[in-house]
Backbone as JSON, one array per atom type, in Angstrom:
{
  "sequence": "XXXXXXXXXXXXXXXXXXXXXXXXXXXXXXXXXXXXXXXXXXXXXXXXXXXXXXXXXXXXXXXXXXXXXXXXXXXXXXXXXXXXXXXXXXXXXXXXXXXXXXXXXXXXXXXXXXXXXXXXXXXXXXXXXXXXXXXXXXXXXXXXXXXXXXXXXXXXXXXXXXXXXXXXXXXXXXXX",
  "N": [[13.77, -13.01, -24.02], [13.79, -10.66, -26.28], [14.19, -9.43, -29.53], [14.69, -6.8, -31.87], [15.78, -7.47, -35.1], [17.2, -5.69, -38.11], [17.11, -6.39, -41.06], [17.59, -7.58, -44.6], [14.39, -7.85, -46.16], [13.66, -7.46, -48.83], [14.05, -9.99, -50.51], [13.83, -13.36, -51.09], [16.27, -15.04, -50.5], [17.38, -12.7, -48.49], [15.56, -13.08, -46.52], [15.92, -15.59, -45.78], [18.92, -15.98, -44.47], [19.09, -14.0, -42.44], [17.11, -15.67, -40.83], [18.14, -17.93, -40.45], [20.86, -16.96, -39.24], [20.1, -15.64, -37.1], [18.53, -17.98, -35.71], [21.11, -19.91, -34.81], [22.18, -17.97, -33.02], [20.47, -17.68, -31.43], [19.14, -20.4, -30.69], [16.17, -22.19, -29.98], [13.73, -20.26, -31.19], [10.95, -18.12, -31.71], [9.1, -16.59, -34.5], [8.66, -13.56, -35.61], [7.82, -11.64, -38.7], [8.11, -8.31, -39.48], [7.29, -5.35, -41.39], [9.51, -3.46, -40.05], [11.48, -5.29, -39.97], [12.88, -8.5, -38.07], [11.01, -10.17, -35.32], [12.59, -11.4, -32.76], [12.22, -14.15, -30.29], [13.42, -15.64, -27.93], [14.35, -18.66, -26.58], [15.01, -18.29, -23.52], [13.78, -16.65, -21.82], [11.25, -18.11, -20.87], [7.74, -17.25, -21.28], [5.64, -16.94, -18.75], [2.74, -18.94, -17.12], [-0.6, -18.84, -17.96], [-2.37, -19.91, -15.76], [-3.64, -19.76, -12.53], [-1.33, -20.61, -9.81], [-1.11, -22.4, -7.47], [0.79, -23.89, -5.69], [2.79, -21.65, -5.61], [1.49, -19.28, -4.95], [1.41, -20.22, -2.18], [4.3, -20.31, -1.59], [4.49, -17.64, -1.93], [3.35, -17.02, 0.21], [5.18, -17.37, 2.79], [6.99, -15.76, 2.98], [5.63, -13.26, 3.72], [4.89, -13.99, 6.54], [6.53, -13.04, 8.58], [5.51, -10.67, 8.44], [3.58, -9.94, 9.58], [2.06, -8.39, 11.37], [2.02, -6.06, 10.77], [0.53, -6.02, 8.66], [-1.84, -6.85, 9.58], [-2.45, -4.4, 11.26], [-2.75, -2.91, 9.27], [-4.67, -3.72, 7.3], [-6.89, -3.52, 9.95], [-6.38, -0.68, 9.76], [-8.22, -0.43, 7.48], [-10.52, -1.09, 7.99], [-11.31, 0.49, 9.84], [-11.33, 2.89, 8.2], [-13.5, 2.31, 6.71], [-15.49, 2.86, 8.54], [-15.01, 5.79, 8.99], [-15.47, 6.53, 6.48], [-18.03, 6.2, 6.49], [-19.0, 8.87, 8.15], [-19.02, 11.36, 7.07], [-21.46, 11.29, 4.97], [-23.34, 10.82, 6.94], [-22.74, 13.3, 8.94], [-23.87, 14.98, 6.87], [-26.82, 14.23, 6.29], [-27.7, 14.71, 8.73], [-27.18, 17.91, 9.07], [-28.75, 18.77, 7.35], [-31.28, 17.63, 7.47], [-31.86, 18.77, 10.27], [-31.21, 21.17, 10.47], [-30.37, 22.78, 8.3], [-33.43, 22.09, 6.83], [-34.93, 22.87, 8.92], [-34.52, 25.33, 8.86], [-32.65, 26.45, 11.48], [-29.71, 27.61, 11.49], [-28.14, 27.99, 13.65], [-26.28, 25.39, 14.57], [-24.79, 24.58, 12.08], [-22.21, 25.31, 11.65], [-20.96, 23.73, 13.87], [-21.6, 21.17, 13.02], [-20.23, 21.43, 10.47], [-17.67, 21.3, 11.05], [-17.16, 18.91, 12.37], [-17.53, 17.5, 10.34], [-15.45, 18.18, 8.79], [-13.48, 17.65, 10.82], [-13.73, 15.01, 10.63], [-12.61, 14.14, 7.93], [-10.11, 14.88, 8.42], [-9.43, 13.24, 9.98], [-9.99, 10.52, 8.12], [-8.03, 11.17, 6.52], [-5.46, 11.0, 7.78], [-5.82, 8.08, 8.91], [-5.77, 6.72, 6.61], [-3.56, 7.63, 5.1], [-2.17, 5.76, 6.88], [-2.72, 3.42, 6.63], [-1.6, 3.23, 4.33], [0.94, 3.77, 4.19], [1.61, 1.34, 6.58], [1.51, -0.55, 4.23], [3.17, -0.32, 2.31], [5.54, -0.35, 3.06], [5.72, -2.97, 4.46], [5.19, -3.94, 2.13], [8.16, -3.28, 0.68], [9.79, -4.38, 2.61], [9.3, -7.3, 2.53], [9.74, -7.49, -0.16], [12.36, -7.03, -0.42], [13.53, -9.19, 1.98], [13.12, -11.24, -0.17], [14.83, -10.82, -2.49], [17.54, -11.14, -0.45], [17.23, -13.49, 0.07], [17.77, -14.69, -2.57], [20.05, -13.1, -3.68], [21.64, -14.51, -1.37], [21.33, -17.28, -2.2], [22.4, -16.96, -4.73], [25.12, -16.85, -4.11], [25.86, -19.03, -2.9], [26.63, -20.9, -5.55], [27.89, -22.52, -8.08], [30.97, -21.38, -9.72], [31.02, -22.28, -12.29], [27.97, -21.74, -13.13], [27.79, -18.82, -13.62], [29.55, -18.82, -16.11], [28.06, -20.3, -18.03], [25.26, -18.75, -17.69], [24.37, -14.91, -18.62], [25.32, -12.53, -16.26], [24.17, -10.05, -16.51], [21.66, -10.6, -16.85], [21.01, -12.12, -15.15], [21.32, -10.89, -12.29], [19.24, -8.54, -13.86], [17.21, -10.4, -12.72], [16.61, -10.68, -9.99], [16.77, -8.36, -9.46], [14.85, -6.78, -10.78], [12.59, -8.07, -11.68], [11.75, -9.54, -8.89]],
  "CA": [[14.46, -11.87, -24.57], [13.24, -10.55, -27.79], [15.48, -8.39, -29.89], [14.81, -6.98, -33.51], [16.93, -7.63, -36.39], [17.2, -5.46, -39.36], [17.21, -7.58, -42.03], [17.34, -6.95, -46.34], [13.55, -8.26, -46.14], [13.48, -7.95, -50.23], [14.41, -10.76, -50.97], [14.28, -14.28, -50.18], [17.77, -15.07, -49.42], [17.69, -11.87, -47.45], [14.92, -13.59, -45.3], [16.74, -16.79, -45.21], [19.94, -15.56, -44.11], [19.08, -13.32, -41.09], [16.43, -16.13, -39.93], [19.82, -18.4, -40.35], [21.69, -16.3, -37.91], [19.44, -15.81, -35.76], [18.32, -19.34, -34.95], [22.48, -20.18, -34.15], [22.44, -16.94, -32.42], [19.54, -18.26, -30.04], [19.02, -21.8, -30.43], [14.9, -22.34, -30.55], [12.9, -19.04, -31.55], [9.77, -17.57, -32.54], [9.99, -15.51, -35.14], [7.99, -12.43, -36.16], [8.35, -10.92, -39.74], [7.06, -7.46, -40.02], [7.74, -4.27, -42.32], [10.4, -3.26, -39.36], [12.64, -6.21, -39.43], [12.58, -9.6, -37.46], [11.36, -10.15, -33.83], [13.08, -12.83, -32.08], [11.82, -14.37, -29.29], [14.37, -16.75, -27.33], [13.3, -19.32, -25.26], [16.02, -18.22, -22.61], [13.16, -16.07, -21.1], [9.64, -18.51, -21.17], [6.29, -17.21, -20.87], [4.37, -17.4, -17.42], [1.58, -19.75, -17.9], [-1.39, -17.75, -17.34], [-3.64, -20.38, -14.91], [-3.03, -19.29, -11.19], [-0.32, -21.46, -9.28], [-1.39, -21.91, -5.58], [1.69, -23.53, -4.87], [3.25, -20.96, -5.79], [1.1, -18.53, -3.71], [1.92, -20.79, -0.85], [5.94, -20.58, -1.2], [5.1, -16.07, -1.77], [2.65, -16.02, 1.55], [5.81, -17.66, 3.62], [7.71, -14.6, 2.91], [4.63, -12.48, 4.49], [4.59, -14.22, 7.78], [7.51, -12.14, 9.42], [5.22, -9.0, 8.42], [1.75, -10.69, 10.28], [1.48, -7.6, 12.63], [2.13, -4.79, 9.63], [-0.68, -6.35, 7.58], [-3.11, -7.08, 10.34], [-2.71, -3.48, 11.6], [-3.14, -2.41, 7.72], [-6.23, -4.26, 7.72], [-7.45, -2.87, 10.79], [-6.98, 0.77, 9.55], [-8.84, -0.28, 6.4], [-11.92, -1.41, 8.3], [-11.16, 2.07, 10.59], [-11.31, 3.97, 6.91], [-15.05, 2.4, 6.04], [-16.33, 3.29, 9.4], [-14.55, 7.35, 8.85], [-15.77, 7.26, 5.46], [-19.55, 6.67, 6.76], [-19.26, 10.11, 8.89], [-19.63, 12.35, 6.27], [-22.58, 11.63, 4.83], [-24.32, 11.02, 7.91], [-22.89, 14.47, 8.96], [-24.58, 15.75, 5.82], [-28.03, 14.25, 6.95], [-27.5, 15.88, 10.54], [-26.88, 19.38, 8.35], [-29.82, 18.73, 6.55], [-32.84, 17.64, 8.46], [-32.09, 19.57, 11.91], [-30.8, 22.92, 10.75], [-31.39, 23.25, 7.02], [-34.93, 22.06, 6.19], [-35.94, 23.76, 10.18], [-34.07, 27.1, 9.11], [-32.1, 26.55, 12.3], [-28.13, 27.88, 11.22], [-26.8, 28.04, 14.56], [-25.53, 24.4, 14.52], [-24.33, 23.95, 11.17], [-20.78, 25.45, 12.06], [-20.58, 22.34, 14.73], [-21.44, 20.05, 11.88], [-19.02, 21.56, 9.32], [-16.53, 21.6, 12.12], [-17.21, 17.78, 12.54], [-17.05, 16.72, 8.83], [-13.87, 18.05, 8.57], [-12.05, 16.52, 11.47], [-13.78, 13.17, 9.62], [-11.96, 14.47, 6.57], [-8.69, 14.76, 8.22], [-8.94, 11.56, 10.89], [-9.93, 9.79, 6.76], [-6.35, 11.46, 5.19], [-4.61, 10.64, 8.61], [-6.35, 6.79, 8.43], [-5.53, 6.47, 4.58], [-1.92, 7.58, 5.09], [-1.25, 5.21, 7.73], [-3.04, 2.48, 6.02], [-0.68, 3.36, 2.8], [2.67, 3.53, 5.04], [2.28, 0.03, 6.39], [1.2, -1.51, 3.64], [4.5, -0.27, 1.17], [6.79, -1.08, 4.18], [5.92, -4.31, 4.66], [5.99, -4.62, 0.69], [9.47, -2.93, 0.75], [10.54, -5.14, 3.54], [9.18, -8.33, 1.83], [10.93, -7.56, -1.39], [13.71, -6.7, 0.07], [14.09, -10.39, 2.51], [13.21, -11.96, -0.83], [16.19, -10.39, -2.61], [18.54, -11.38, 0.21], [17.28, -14.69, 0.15], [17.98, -14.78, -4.0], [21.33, -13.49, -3.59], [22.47, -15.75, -0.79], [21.18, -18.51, -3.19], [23.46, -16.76, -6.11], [26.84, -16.72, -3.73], [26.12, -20.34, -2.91], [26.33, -21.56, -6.44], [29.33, -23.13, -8.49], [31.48, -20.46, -10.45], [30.48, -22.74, -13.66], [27.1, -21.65, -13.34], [28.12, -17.84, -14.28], [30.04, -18.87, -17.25], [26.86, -20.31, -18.64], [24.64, -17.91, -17.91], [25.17, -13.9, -18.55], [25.0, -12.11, -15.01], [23.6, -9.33, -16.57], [20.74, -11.54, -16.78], [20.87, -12.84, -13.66], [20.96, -9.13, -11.93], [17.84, -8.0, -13.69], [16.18, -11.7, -12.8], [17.21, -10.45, -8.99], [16.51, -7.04, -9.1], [13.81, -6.65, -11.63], [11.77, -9.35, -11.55], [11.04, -9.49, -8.03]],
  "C": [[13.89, -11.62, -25.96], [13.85, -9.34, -28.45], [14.75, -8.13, -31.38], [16.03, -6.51, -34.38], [16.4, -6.82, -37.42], [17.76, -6.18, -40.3], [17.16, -6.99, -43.47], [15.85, -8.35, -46.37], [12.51, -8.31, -47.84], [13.1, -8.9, -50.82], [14.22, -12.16, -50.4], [15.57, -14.82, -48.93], [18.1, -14.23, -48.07], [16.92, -12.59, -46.01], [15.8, -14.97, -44.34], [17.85, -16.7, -44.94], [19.93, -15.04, -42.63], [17.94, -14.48, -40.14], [17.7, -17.52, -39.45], [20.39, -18.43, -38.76], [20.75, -15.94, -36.85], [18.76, -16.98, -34.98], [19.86, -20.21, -34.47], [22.42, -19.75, -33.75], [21.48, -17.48, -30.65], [19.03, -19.48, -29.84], [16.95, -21.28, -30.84], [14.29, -21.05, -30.44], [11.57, -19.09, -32.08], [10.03, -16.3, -33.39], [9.07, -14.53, -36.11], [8.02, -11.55, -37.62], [7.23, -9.98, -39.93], [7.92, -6.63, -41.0], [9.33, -3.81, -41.52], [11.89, -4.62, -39.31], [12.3, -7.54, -39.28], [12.46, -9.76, -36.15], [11.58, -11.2, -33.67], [13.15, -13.14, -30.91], [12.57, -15.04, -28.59], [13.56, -17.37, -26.37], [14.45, -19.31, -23.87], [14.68, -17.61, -21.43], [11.52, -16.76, -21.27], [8.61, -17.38, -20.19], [5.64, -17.69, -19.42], [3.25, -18.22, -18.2], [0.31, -18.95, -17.35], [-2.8, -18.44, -15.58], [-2.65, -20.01, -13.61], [-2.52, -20.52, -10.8], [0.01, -21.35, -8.34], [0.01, -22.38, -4.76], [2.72, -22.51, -5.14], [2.93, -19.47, -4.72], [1.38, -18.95, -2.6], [3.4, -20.3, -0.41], [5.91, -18.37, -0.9], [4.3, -15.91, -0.28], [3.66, -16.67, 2.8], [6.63, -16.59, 3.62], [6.52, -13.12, 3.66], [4.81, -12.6, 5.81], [5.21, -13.32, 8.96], [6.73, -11.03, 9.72], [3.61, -9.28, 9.22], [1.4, -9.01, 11.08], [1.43, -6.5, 11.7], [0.82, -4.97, 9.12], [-1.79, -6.52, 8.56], [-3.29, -5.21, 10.74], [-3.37, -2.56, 10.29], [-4.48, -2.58, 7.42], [-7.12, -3.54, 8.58], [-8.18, -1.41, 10.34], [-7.92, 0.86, 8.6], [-10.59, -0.32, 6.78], [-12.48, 0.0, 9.21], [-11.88, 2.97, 9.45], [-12.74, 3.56, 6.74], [-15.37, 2.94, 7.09], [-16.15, 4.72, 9.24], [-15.4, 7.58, 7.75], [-17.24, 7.23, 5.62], [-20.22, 7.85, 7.05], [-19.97, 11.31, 8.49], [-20.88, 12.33, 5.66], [-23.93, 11.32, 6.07], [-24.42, 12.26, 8.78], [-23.53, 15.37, 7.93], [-25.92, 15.95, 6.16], [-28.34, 14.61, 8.26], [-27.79, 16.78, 9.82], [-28.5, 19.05, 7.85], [-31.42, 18.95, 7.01], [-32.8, 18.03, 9.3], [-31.45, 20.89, 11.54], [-30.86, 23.38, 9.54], [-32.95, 23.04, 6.62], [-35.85, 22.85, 7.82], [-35.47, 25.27, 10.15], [-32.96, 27.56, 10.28], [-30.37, 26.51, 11.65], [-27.21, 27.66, 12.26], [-26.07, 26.58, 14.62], [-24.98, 24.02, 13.21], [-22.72, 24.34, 10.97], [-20.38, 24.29, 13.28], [-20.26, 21.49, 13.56], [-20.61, 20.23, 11.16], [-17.86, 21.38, 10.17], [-16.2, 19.88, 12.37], [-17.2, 16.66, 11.23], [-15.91, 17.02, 8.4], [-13.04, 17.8, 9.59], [-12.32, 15.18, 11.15], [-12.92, 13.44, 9.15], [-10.09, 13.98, 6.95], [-8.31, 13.42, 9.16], [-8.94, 10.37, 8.97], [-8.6, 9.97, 6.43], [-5.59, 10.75, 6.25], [-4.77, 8.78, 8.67], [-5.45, 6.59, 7.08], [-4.22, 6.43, 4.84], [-0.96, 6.49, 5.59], [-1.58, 3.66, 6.99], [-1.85, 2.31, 4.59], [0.66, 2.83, 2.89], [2.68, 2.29, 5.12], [2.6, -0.39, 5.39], [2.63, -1.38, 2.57], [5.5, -0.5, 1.99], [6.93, -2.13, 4.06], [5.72, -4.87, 3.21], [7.26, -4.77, 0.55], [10.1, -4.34, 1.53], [10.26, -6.33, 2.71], [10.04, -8.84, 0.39], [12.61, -7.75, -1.1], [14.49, -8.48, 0.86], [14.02, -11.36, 1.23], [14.53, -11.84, -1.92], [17.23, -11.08, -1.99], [18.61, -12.7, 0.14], [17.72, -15.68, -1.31], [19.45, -14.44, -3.82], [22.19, -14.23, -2.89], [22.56, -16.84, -1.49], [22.56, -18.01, -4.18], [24.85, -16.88, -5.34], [26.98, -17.93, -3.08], [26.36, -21.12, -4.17], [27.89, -21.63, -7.06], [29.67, -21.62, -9.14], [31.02, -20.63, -11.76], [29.38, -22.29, -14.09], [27.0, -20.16, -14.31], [28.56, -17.53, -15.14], [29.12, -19.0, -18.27], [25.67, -19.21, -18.77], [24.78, -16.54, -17.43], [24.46, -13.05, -17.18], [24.61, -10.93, -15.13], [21.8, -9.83, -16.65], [20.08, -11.58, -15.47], [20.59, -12.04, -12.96], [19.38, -8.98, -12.36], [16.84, -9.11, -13.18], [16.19, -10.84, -10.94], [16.45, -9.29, -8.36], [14.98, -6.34, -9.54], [12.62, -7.39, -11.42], [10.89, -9.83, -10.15], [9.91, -9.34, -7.55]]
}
């Protein structure tokens, strides 16, 4: 959490007063002094550590598994989308060397006719590729949620006294 304090930053006392109250206020802090005030860091909310944390990837790709057939089909369309997106410029070099550089026009209404149903099988591809893939996010978020608040309506009452459930909510909701 990190909050700023206006502070009377004059003065000593003024400093040592508001850094005072704010280390009772939050127990261990970091503590920022600029022209604006004081930022105060709490250690209620730590820092991610920045090196990757496979088991950690392990415990988020068990929450995937339900969606195996969303994401493989997602996949699929993606490898669908390179082969669509080849079309066009090999319909270009069709256009090019057999009816522009020989003068021959009558086929280049086929070809334009055939780079744009690429165009729209690509948007129709793309779309569907887009759909799964935020579904089976949605859905994922969503069983991980359910599985966070079942945890929260198993837990003592004591636990909510200690810590503020506005908290807890955005940890829930937010955070996800």
């Amino acid at each position: 959490r990190v909050e700023t304090i206006a502070a009377d930053l004059t003065t000593a006392e003024g400093v040592r007063t508001t850094v005072d109250a704010t280390v009772s206020a939050f127990g261990r802090i970091d503590i920022l002094v600029n022209n604006m005030g004081i930022s105060v860091r709490g250690d209620d909310d730590a820092v991610a550590p920045q090196s990757y944390d496979f088991q950690l990837l392990r415990r988020l790709l068990a929450y995937l598994r339900p969606h195996l057939g969303a994401v493989a089909a997602a996949l699929a369309l993606i490898v669908a989308q390179a082969g669509i997106d080849l079309v066009g410029p090999y319909l270009t070099k069709v256009a090019i060397d057999r009816h522009i550089a020989t003068g021959d026009a009558s086929g280049l209404g086929r070809v334009a006719g055939l780079y744009l149903l690429a165009l729209a099988a690509a948007f129709v591809v793309r779309f569907g590729q887009n759909y799964i893939m935020q579904m089976a996010g949605q859905r994922i978020m969503e069983d991980m949620r359910r599985q966070i608040f079942a945890h929260l309506q198993r837990l003592h009452v004591g636990h909510f006294d200690r810590n503020p459930v506005g908290r807890l909510m955005t940890r829930i909701l937010n955070d996800v």
